[in-house]
C-alpha positions in Angstrom: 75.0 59.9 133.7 74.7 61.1 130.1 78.1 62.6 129.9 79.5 59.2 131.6 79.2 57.0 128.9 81.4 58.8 126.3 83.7 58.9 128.6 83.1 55.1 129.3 82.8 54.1 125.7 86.1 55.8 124.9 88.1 53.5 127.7 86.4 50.9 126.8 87.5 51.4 123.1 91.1 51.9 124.4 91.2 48.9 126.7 90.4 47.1 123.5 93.6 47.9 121.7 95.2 45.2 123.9 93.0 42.5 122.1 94.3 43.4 118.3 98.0 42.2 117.3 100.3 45.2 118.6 103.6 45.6 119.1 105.1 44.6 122.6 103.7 47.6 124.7 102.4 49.6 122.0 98.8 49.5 123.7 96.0 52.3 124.8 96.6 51.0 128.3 98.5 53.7 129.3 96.4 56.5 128.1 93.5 54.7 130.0 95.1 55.3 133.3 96.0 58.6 132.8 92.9 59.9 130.9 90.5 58.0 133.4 92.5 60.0 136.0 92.1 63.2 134.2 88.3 62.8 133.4 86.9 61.4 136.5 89.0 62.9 139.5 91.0 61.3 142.5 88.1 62.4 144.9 85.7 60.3 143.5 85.3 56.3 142.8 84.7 56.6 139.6 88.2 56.8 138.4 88.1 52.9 139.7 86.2 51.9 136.6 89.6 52.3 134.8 91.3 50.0 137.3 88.0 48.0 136.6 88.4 48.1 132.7 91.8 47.0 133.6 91.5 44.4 135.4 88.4 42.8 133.2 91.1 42.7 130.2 93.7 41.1 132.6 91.3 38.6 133.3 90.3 37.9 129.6 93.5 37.6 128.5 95.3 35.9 130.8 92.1 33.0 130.9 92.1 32.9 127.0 95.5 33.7 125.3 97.8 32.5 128.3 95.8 30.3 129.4 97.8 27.6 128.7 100.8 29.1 130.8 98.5 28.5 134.4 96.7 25.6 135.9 93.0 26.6 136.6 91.1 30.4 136.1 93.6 33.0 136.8 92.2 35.8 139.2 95.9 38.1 139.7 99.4 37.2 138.2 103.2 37.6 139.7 103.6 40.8 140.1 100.2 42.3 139.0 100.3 44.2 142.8 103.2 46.7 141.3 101.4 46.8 137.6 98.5 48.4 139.5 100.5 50.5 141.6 101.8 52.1 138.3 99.0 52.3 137.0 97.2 53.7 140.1 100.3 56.5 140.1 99.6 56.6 136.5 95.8 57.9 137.2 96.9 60.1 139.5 99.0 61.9 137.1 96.5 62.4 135.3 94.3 63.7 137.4 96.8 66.1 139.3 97.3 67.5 135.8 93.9 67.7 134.4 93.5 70.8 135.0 96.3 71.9 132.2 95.7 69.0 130.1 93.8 69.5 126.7 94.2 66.9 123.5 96.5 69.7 121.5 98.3 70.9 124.1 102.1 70.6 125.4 101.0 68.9 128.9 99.6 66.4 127.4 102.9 65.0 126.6 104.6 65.6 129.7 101.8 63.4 131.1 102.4 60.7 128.9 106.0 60.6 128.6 106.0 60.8 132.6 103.3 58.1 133.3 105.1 56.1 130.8 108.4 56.7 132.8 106.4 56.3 136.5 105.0 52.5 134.4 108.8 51.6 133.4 110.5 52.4 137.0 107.7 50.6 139.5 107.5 47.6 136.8 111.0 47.5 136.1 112.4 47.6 139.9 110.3 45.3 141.1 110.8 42.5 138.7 114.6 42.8 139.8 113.9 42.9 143.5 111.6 39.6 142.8 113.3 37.5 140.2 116.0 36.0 141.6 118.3 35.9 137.6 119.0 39.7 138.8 121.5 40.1 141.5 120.4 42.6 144.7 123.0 45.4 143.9 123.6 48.1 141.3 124.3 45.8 138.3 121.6 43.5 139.0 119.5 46.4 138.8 120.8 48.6 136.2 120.4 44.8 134.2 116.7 45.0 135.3 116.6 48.0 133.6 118.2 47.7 130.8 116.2 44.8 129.4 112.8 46.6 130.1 113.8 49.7 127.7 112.8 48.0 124.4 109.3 47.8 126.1 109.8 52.2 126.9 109.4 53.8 123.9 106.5 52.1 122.6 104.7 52.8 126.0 105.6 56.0 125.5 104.5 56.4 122.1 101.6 55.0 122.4 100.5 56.5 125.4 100.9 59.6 123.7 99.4 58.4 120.4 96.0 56.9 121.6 95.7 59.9 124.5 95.5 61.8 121.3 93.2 60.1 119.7 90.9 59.1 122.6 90.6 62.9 123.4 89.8 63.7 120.1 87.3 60.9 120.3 86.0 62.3 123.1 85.8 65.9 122.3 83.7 65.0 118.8 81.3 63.6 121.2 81.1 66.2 123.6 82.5 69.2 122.5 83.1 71.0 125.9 83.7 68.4 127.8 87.6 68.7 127.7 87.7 72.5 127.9 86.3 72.3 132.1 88.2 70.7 134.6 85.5 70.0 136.3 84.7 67.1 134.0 84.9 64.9 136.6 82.2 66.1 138.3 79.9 63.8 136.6 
């Protein structure tokens, strides 16, 4: 339980980057989902506290900041069902990977960049097989897309970015934490 609450605190501290001013996507979220992947494991439930985490900011933001967008206490949101998907996909990842995945090393990016993409595809395709301004074909798709890659590269960078930084946080607190695998074991 010890090692747990680094590991905790260091989400936490990430989900939190989606209540300062930021640039459109340019959040920790991403890096949540794949590092609570890596850290806790598939096999277990604990990985769930990320979708928890999550969730909890979901809730605070859209009942406080949009609140004035939605009649009454908002529990889920159009299209929050394929959000979660991603980020579910995103987790696992991250914990397929985990393995190979240390704060200074090459996989690391190839997990973000690639949760980033997996985040940009399920988000993107289904808000142009729901919305009915994009036509059901190529073009209304390939439209779909193209308006959601100004919101890309700023996943993708900060993904990559606050991963970083949250497994440096991390590793100051405990030092051999990262270096086994079996860090999900908690």
């Amino acid at each position: 339980m010890k090692k747990f609450l680094p590991i905790f605190a260091v989400l936490a501290l990430g989900i939190a980057t989606r209540f300062i001013p930021h640039y459109p996507n340019f959040t920790a979220v991403g890096a949540v989902a794949i590092l609570g992947g890596s850290w806790f494991g598939l096999k277990n439930s604990r990985f769930l506290l990320t979708l928890l985490l999550l969730y909890v900011s979901d809730l605070v933001i859209n009942n406080t900041f949009y609140a004035s967008s939605y009649e009454g206490f908002v529990w889920a949101y159009e299209g929050m069902a394929m959000t979660y998907l991603a980020y579910l996909l995103m987790a696992w990842i991250g914990a397929k990977t985990r393995a190979k995945a240390a704060w200074s090393s090459m996989p690391w990016a190839k997990q973000a960049l690639g949760g980033s993409m997996v985040f940009f595809l399920i988000t993107n395709l289904s808000t142009w097989w729901v919305m009915p301004i994009y036509t059901k074909d190529l073009a209304g798709m390939a439209t779909a897309l193209v308006a959601g890659l100004p919101f890309l590269a700023p996943m993708m960078l900060s993904t990559f970015a606050y991963g970083v930084a949250m497994q440096w946080s991390l590793s100051l607190a405990n030092p051999s934490g990262l270096k086994k695998p079996s860090l999900h074991k908690l």
